[in-house]
C-alpha positions as CSV (number, residue, x, y, z in Angstrom):
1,X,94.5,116.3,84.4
2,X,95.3,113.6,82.3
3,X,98.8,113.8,83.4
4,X,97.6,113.8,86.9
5,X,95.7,110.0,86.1
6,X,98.9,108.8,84.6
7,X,101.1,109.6,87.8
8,X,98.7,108.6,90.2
9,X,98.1,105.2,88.2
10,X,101.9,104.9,88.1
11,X,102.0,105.3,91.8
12,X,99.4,102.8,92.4
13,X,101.0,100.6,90.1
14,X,104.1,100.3,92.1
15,X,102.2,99.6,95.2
16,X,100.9,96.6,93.6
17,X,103.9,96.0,92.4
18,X,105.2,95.5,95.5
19,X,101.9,93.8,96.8
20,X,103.5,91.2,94.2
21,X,106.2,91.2,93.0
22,X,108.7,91.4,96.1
23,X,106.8,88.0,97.5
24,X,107.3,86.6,93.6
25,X,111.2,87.3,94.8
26,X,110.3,84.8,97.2
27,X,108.2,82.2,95.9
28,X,111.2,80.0,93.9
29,X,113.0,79.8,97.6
30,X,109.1,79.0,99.4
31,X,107.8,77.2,96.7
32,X,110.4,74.4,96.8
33,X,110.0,74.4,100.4
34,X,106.1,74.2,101.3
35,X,105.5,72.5,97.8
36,X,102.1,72.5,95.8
37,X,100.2,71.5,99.3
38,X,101.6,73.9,101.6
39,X,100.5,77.0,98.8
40,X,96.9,75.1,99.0
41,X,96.2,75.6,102.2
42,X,97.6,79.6,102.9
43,X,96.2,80.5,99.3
44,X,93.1,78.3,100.6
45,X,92.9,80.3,103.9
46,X,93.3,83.6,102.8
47,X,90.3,83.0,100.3
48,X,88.0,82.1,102.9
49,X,89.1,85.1,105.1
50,X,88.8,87.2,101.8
51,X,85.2,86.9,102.7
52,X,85.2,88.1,105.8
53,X,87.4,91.2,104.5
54,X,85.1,91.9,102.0
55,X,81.9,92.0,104.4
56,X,84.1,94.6,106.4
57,X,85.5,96.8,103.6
58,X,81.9,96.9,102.5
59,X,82.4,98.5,99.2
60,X,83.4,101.8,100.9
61,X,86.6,102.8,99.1
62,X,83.7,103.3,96.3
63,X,80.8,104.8,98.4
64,X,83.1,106.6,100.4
65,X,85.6,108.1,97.7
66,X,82.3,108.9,95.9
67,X,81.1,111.0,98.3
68,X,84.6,113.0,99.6
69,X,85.0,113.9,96.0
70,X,82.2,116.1,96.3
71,X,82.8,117.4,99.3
72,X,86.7,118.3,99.4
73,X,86.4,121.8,100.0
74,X,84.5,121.1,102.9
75,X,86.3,119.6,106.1
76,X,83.2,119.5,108.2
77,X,81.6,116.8,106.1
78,X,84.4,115.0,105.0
79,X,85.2,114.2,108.8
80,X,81.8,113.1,109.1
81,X,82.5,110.7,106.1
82,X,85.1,109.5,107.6
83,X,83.5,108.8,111.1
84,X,80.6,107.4,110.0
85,X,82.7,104.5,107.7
86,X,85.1,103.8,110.7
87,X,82.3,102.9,112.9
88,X,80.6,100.7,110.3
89,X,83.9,98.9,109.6
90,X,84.1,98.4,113.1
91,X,80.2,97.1,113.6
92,X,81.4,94.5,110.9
93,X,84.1,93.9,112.3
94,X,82.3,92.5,115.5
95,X,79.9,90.9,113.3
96,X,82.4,89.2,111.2
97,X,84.2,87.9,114.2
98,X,80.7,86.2,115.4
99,X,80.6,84.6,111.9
100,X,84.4,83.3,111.7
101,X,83.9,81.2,115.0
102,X,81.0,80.1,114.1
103,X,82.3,79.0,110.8
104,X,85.5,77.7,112.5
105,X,83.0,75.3,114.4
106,X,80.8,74.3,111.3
107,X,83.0,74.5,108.0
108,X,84.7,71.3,107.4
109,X,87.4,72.5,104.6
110,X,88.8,75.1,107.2
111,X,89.4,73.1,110.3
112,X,92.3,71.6,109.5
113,X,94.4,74.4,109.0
114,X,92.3,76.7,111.8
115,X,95.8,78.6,113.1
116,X,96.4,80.2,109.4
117,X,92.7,81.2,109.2
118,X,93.1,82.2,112.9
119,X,96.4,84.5,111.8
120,X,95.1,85.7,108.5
121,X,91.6,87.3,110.0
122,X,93.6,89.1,112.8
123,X,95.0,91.1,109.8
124,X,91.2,92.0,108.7
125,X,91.7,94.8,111.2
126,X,93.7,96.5,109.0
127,X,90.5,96.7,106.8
128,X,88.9,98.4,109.7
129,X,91.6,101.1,109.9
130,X,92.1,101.3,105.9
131,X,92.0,105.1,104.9
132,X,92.4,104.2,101.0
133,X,89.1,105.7,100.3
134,X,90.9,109.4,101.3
135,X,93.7,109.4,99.9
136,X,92.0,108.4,96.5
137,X,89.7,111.1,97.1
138,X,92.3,113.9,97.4
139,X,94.3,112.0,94.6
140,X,97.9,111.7,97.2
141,X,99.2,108.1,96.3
142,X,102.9,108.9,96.7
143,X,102.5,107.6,100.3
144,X,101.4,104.4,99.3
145,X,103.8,103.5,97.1
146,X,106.4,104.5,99.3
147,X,104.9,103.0,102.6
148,X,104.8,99.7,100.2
149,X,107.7,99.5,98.9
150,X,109.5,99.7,102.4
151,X,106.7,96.7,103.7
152,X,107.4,94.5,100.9
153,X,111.5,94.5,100.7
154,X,111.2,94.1,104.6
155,X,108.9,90.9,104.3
156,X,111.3,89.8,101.7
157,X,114.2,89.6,103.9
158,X,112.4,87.6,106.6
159,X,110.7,85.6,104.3
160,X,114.5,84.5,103.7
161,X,115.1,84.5,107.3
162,X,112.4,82.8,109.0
163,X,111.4,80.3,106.4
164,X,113.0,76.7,106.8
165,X,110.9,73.8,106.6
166,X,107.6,73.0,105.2
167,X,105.3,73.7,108.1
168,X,106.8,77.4,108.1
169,X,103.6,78.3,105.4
170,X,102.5,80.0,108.8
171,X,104.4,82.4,109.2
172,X,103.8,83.7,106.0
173,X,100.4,84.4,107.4
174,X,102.0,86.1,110.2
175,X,103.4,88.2,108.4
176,X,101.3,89.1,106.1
177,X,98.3,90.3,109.0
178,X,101.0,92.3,110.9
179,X,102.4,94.0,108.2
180,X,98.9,95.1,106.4
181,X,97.9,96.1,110.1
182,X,101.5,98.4,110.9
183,X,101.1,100.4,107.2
184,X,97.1,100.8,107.7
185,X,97.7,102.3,111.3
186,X,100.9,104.8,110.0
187,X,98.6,105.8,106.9
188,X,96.1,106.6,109.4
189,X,98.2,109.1,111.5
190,X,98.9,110.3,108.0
191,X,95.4,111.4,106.6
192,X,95.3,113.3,110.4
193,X,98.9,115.6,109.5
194,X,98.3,115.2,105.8
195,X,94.4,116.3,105.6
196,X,93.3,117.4,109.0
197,X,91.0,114.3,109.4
198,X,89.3,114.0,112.5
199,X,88.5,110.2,113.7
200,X,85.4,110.1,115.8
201,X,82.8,107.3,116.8
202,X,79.2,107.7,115.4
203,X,75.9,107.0,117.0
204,X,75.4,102.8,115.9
205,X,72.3,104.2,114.4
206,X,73.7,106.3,112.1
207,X,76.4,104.0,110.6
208,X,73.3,100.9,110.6
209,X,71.9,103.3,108.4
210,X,75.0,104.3,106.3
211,X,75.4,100.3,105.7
212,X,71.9,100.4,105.1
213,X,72.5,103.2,101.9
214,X,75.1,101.7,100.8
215,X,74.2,97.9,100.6
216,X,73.5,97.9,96.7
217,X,77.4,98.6,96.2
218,X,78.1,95.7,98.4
219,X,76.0,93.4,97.6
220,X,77.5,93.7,93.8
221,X,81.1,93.2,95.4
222,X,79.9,90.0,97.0
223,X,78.2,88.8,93.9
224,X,81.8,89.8,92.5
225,X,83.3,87.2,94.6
226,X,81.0,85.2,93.9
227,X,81.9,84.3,90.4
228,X,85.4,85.2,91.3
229,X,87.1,83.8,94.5
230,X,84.5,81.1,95.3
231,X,85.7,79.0,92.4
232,X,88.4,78.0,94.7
233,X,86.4,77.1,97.6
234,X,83.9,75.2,95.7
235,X,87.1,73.5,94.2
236,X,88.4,72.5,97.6
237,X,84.9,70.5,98.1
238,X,86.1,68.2,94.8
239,X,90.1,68.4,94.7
240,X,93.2,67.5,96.8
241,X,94.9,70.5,98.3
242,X,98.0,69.8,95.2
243,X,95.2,70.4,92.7
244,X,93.8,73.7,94.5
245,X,97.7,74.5,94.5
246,X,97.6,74.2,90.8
247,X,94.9,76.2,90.2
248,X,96.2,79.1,93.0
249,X,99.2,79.8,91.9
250,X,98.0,80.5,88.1
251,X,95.1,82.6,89.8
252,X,98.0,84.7,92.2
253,X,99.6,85.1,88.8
254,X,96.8,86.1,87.0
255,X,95.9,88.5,90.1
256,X,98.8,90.3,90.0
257,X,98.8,91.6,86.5
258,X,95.2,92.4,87.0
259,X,96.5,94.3,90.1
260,X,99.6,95.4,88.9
261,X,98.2,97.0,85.7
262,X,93.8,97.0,85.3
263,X,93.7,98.1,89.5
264,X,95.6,101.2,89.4
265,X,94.4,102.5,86.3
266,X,90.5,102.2,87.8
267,X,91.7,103.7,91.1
268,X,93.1,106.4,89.5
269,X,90.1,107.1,86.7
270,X,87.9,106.6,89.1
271,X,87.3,110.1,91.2
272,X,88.4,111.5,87.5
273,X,85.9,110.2,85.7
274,X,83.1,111.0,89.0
275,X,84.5,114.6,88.8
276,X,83.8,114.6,85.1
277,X,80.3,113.1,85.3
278,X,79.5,115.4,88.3
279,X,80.2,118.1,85.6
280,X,77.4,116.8,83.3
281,X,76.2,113.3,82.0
282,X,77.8,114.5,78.6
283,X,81.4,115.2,80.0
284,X,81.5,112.5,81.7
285,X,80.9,109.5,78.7
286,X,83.0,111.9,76.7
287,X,85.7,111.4,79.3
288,X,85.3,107.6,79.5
289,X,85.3,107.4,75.2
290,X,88.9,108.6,75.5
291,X,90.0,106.3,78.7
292,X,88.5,103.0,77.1
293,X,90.7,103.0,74.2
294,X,93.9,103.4,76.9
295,X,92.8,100.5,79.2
296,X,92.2,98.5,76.4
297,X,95.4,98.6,74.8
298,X,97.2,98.3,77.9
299,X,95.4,95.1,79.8
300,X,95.7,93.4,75.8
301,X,99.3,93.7,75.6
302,X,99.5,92.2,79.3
303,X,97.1,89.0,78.7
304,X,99.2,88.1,75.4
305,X,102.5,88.4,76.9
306,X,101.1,86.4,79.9
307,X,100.0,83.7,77.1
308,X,102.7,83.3,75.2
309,X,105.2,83.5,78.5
310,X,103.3,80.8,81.2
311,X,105.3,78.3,81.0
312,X,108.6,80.3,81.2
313,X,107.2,82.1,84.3
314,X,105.8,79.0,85.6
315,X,108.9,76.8,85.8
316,X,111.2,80.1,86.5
317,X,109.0,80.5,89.6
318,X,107.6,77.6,90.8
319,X,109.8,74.6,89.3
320,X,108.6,71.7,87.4
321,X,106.3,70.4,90.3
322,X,103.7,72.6,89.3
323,X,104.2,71.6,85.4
324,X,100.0,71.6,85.9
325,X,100.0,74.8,86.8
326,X,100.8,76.2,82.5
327,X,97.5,75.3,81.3
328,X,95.4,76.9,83.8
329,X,97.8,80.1,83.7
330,X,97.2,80.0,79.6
331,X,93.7,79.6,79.8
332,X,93.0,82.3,82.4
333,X,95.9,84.7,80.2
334,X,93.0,87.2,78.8
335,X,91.2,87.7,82.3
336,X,93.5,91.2,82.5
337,X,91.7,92.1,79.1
338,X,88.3,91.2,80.3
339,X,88.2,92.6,83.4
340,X,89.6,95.9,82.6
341,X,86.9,96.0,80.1
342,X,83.9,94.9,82.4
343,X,86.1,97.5,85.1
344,X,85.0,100.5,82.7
345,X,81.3,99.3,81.6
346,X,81.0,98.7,85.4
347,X,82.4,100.6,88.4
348,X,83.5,103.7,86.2
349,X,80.6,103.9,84.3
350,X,77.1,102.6,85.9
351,X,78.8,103.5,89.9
352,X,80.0,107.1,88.9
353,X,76.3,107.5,87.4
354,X,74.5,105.9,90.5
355,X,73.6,103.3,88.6
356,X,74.4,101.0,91.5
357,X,71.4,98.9,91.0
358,X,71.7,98.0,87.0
359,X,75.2,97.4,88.3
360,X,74.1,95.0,91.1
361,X,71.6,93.3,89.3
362,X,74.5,92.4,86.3
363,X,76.7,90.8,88.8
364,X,74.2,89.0,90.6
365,X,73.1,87.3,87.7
366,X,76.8,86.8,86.7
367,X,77.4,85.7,90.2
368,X,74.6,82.6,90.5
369,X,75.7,81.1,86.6
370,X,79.3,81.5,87.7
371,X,78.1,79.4,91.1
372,X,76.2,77.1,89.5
373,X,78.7,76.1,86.6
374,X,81.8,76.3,88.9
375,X,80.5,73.1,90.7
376,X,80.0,71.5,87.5
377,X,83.1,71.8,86.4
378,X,84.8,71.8,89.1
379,X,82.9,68.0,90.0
380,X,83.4,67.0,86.4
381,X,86.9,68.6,85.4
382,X,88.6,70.0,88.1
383,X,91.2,72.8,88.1
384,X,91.3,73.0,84.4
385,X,86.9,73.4,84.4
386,X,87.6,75.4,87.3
387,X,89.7,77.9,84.9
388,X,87.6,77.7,82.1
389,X,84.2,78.9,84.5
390,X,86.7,81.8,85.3
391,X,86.9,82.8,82.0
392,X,83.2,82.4,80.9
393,X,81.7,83.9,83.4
394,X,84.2,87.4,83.2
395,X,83.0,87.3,79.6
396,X,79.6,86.8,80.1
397,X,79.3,90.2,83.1
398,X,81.3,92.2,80.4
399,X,78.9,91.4,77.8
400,X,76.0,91.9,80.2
401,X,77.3,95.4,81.2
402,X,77.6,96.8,77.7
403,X,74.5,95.7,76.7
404,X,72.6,97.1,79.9
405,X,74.4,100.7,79.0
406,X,73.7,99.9,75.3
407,X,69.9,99.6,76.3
408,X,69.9,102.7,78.7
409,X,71.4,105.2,76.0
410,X,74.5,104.9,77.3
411,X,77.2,104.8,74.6
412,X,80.7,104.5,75.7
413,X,82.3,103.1,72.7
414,X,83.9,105.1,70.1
415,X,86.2,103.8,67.5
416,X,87.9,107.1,66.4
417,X,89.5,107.2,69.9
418,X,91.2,103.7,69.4
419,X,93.6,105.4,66.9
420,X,97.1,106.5,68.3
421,X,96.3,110.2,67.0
422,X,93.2,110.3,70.1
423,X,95.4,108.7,72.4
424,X,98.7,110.7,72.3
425,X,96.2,113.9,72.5
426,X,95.0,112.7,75.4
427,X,98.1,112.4,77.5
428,X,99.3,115.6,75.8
429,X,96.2,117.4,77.9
């Protein structure tokens, strides 16, 4: 099984890779081109359409995984899983729409640059469409690393030949909602020839009452974003679109190890470890003693080679213009380590044991300090506070966590499986 983890993290690993690194390929041709302002506003716009993404996804490629894993011997409800989360993607859908014109009307920051925002939520129906949640279910990532992999060389070569001046930030965003919406619709038609999935529209009351089940899980993934992507909308409010660059482009950095490495090694634990847990309570923190150890180990090595490397990276990528840009990729270095921690203590841990409400209440609390002090610091010190709130606050849930599993007899940490005698005899399984 453990082999299993390994190849499906691999998999997933390349399809953030790609996610990534093809438009890193990229970025020392656009980067000189757009400059630090013209990355403000697209990283600007696709943080405020995150929002609107994240209010669709609705935490579902958890709920939802959660639920086919116990079920995948049984087509009949698995279809009705599937049903009933397609028509409450697309119930947010509409209601997300509603909310976007509204805020196009009302929010200040946005309305200068309303055709990216415009372009970048047309792509949020690929969220509607996203059948992630199966395939990590059944464990079948080859497809997306190889759907991926074929999305991101193409975008590279247009990128190339469609980018020429510094207005053409746009059709990055073109390109970026098309292609998200083409590999969501083929990975759809998949999961029908692949698994037999049967798409079908639900009465509205039943998926109201599906979102209605699920809420705790959501709410904690907004109270994620909350201590997580707002930082650079609440630094918009105090700092010139340069200085938001600044900050972005460490962040992106920062994002892609965290995506490349900490992301594919949850999604690929994660139905593992809610197999193991559905086994018994015992099995199940037994199984997460011996994958702690392994994510540890791994998201360190990342945050110190990101450290000692930024300004390499930096200047190799982005030029000397965004010279700015080292600190704040320096100070946020460790974020891989801290998540990846706080990834375990949280969503494989207190989720898997439908603890969604200890979980909720953690990052809710996280969430309003991370509020409060990012406009502090972002008022005070700009996109260097900024950074440092990043890093307090990831450090502060991951405490929090631990102690709340500390406090509910739930003990996770174990130091004989830190030595490399455990760990080889794990992957050996």
């Amino acid at each position: 099984m453990s082999k299993k983890i390994f190849k499906n993290a691999s998999y997933l690993g390349i399809v953030q890779l790609v996610n990534y690194v093809f438009p890193l390929i990229t970025v020392p041709y656009v980067s000189r081109i757009i400059g630090p302002e013209g990355y403000g506003i697209i990283n600007y716009a696709t943080t405020f359409v995150g929002y609107f993404s994240l209010l669709i996804a609705y935490g579902f490629d958890l709920t939802a995984t959660r639920k086919i894993v116990k079920h995948l011997d049984q087509p009949s409800q698995i279809n009705q899983i599937v049903s009933e989360t397609l028509t409450a993607r697309i119930l947010l859908f509409i209601i997300s729409t509603f909310l976007f014109i509204l805020a196009l009307i009302y929010f200040k920051p946005i309305q200068d640059d309303i055709g990216v925002a415009v372009i970048l939520f047309f792509g949020c129906i690929a969220t509607v469409i996203s059948p992630q949640f199966v395939f990590q279910a059944f464990e079948e990532l080859t497809i997306f690393a190889k759907l991926n992999f074929f999305r991101g060389l193409l975008n590279v070569i247009l990128v190339f030949l469609l980018v020429k001046e510094a207005k053409d930030y746009t059709i990055l965003a073109i390109l970026s909602s098309i292609f998200m919406i083409a590999i969501n619709s083929l990975l759809c038609w998949l999961t029908i020839r692949k698994f037999g999935i049967s798409y079908n529209l639900v009465k509205l009351q039943r998926a109201i009452k599906l979102l209605n089940e699920e809420k705790m899980v959501f709410f904690s993934t907004v109270v994620i974003s909350l201590y997580t992507t707002t930082n650079v909308i609440i630094l918009g409010w105090f700092a010139s679109k340069a200085e938001v660059g600044y900050y972005t482009v460490s962040q992106t950095l920062l994002g892609m190890a965290v995506s490349v490495i900490s992301a594919p090694i949850s999604l690929a634990i994660y139905p593992h470890i809610g197999k193991s847990f559905a086994i018994s309570r015992e099995h199940g923190i037994e199984t997460v003693k011996q994958i702690l150890p392994i994510v540890f180990y791994i998201t360190f090595g990342v945050s110190l080679v990101l450290l000692l490397f930024a300004p390499i990276v930096i200047h190799l990528l982005y030029g000397k213009a965004f010279d700015n840009a080292i600190t704040v990729m320096q100070i946020l270095s460790f974020q891989p380590l801290i998540i990846g921690m706080s990834n375990v203590f949280g969503i494989q841990v207190m989720l898997n044991m439908g603890l969604d409400k200890l979980f909720f209440r953690s990052t809710f609390i996280a969430s309003v300090l991370g509020v409060i002090l990012s406009i502090y610091m972002s008022k005070y010190y700009s996109y260097i506070g900024t950074a440092w709130n990043s890093v307090i606050v990831e450090c502060f849930v991951t405490l929090l966590m631990y102690t709340v599993l500390k406090r509910n007899n739930i003990h996770i940490l174990e130091l004989k499986y830190f030595k490399p005698k455990e760990i080889k005899s794990f992957f050996a399984k």
